[in-house]
C-alpha positions as CSV (number, residue, x, y, z in Angstrom):
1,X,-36.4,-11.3,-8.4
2,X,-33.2,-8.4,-8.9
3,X,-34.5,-5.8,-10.7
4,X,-32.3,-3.9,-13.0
5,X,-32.1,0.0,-13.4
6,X,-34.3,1.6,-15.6
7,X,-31.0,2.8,-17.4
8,X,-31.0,-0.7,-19.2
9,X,-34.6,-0.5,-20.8
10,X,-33.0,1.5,-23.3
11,X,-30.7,-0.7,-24.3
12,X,-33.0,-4.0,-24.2
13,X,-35.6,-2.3,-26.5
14,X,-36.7,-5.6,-28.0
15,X,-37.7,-7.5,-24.3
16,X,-40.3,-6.8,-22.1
17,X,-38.1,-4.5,-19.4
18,X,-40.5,-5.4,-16.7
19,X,-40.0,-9.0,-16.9
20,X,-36.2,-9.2,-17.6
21,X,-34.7,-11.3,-14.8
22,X,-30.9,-9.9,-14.2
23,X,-29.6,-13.9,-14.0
24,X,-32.0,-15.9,-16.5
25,X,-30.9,-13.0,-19.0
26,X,-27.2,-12.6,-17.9
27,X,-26.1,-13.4,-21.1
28,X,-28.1,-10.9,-22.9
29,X,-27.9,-8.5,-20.7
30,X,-24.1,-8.3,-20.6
31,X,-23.9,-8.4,-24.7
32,X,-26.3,-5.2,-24.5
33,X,-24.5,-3.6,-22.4
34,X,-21.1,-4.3,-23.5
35,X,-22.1,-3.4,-27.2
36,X,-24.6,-1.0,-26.9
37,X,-24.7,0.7,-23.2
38,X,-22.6,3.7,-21.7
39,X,-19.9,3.6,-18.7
40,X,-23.0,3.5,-16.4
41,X,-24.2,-0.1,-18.1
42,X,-20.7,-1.6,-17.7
43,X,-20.2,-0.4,-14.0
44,X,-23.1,-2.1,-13.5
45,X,-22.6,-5.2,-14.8
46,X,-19.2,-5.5,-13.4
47,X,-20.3,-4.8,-10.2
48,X,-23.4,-7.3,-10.6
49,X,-21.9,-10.2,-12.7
50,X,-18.3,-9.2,-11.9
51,X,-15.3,-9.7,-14.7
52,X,-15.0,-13.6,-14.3
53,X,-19.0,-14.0,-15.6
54,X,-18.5,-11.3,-17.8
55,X,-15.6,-12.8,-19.5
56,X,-16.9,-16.1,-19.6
57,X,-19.6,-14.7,-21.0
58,X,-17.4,-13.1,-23.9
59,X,-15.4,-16.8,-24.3
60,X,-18.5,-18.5,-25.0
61,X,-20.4,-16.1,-27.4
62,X,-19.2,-15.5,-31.0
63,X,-17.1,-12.4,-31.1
64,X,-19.2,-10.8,-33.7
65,X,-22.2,-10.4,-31.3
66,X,-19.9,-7.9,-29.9
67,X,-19.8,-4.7,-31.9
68,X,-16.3,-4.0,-34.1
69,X,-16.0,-0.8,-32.3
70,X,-16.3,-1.9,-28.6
71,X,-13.6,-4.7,-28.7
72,X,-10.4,-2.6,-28.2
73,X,-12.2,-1.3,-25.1
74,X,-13.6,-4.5,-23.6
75,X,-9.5,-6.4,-24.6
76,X,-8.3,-3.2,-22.2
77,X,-10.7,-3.0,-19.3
78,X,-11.3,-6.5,-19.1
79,X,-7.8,-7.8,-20.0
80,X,-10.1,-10.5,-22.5
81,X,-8.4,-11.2,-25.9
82,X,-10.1,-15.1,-25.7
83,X,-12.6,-14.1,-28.9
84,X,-14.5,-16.9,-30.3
85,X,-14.2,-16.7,-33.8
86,X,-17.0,-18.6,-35.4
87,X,-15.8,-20.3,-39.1
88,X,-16.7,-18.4,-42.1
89,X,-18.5,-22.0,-43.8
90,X,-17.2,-25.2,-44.0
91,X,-16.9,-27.6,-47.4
């Protein structure tokens, strides 16, 4: 099993670091890091997932897992703008 950096246990405070597998945890991993890691997460993840997972991560995920603030960057660096936006309620 790929073992990710010790950089990450910070931002996946609520898993057991030792037992996070990089590719059953994809998923949660690159929501983390998009939303709550630095430039050292997102290397990382590009350079481990690269930006076709990554986006189809983002496609697939309601937007607002990703935090407000880190949208603008993510639209730029990972030419996404393919938000799922999840109805309000239905009647």
């Amino acid at each position: 099993m790929q073992k990710l950096p010790q950089i990450f246990k910070s931002i996946l405070w609520a898993h057991d670091f030792d037992k996070c597998d990089p590719e059953k945890m994809k998923k949660t991993i690159i929501i983390q890091a998009l939303s709550y890691g630095t430039l050292d997460h997102w290397n990382w993840i590009r350079s481990f997932y690269g930006d076709a997972e990554i986006t189809n991560i983002l496609s697939s995920v309601p937007m607002t897992e990703i935090r407000s603030k880190t949208r603008a960057l993510i639209e730029t660096i990972f030419n996404f703008n393919d938000w799922n936006y999840a109805p309000r309620g239905s009647k």
